[in-house]
C-alpha positions in Angstrom: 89.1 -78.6 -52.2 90.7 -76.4 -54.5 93.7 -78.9 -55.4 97.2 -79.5 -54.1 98.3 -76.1 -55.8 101.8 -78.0 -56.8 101.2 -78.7 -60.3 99.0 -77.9 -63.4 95.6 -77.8 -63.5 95.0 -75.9 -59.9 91.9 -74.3 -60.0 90.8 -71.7 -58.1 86.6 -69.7 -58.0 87.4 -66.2 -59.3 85.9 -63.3 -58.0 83.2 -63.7 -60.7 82.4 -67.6 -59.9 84.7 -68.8 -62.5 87.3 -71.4 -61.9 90.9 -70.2 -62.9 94.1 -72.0 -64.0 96.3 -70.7 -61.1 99.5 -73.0 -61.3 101.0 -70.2 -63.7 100.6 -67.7 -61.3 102.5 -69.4 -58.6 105.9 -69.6 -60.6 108.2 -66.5 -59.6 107.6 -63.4 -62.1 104.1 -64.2 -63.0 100.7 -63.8 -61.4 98.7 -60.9 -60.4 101.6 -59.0 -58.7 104.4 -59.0 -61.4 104.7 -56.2 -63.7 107.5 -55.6 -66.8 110.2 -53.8 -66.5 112.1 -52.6 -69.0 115.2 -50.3 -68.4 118.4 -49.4 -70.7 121.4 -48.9 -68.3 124.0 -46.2 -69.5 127.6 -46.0 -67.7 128.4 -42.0 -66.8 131.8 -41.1 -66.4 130.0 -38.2 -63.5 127.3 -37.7 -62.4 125.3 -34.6 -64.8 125.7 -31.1 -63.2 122.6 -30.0 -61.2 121.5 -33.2 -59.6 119.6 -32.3 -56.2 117.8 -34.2 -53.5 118.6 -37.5 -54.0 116.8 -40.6 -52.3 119.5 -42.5 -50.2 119.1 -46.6 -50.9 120.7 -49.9 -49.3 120.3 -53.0 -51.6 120.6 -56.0 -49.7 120.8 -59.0 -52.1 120.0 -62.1 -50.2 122.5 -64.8 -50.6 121.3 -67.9 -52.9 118.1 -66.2 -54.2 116.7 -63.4 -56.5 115.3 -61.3 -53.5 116.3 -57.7 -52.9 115.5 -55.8 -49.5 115.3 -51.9 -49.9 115.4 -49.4 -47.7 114.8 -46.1 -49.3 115.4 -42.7 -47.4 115.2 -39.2 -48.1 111.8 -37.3 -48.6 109.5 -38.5 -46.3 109.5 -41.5 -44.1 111.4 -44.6 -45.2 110.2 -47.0 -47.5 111.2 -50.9 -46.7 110.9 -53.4 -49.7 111.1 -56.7 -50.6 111.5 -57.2 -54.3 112.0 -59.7 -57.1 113.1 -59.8 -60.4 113.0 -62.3 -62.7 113.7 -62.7 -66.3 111.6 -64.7 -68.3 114.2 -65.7 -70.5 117.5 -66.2 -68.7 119.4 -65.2 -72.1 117.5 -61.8 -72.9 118.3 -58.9 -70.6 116.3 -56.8 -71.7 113.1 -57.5 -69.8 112.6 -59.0 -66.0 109.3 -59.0 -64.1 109.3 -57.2 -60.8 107.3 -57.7 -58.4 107.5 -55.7 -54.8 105.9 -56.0 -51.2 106.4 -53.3 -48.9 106.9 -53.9 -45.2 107.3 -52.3 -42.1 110.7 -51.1 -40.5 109.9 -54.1 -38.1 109.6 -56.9 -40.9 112.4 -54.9 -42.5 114.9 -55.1 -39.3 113.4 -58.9 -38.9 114.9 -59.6 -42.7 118.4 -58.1 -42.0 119.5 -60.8 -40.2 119.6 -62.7 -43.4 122.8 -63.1 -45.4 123.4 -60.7 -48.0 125.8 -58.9 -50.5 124.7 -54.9 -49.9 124.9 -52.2 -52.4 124.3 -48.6 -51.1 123.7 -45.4 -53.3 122.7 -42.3 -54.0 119.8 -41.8 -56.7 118.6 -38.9 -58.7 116.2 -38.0 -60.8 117.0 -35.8 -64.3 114.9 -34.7 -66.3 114.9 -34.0 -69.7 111.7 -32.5 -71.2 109.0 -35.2 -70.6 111.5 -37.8 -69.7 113.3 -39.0 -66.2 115.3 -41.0 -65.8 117.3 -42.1 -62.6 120.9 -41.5 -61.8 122.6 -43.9 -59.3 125.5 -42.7 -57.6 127.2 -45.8 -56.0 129.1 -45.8 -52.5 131.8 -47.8 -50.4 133.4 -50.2 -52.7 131.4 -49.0 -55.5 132.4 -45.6 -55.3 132.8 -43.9 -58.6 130.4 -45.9 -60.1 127.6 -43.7 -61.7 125.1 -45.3 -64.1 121.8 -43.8 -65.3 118.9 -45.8 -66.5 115.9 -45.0 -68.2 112.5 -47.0 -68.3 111.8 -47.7 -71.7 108.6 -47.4 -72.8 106.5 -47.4 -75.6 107.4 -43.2 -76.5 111.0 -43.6 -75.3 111.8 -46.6 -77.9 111.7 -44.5 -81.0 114.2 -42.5 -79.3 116.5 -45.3 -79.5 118.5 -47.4 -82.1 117.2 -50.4 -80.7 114.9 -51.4 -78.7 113.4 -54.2 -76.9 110.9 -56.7 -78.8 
């Protein structure tokens, strides 16, 4: 009917009638669902004076894959997600495309029982005239860690020296 969906050439209607090529989408960090992300990580010595109300996070990087399972608490209820990141160049750092699916504390719980390396921090949000950026504050064997990171887009790059192509 609409082709094994294993190799090139899967077609798909659109929405508008049209068939589509949809084999692309079907590859980790493309599709519909994967956006760019671009970030520039700095290493802190401390975290900046005046940081307040930060968002408590566990990582949980499952063993063998590129899969992360969030759990973000602080303001409001939780937030449960399962997220990929991919680069689409394993040599260039500088971009990776995300993409997320939010779940329930149920599917969330279900997942835990995977293996997994987990990461725990504290993150904070400074501000600096129109720009945020977000200040990680790691814990357990991370403690002391801080980095901040900022997402760089098309305002922020003339900011810098260099900037992603």
């Amino acid at each position: 009917m609409f082709g094994s969906g294993t190799g090139s050439g899967d077609t798909r209607p659109s929405a508008t009638g049209h068939n589509r090529d949809v084999s692309r989408q079907r590859e980790p960090g493309r599709g519909h669902y994967a956006h760019p992300e671009r970030e520039r990580r700095f290493l802190l010595c401390s975290p900046p004076v005046g940081l307040t109300d930060p968002s408590h996070i566990v990582d949980r990087y499952i063993d063998g894959t590129r899969l992360r399972l969030r759990q973000v608490t602080g303001e409001g209820p939780a937030v449960y997600k399962l997220g990929q990141k991919v680069r689409p160049n394993e040599d260039d750092p500088s971009l990776v495309m995300l993409t997320n699916m939010y779940l329930t504390a149920d599917e969330y719980e279900r997942l835990l029982a995977l293996p997994a390396t987990e990461v725990r921090k504290a993150r904070y949000t400074l501000t600096a005239g129109q720009d945020h950026s977000g200040v990680d504050v790691f814990e357990d064997r991370l403690d002391g860690l801080v980095l901040a990171e900022a997402e760089l887009t098309a305002r922020r790059c003339t900011n810098f020296r260099t900037c992603p192509a």
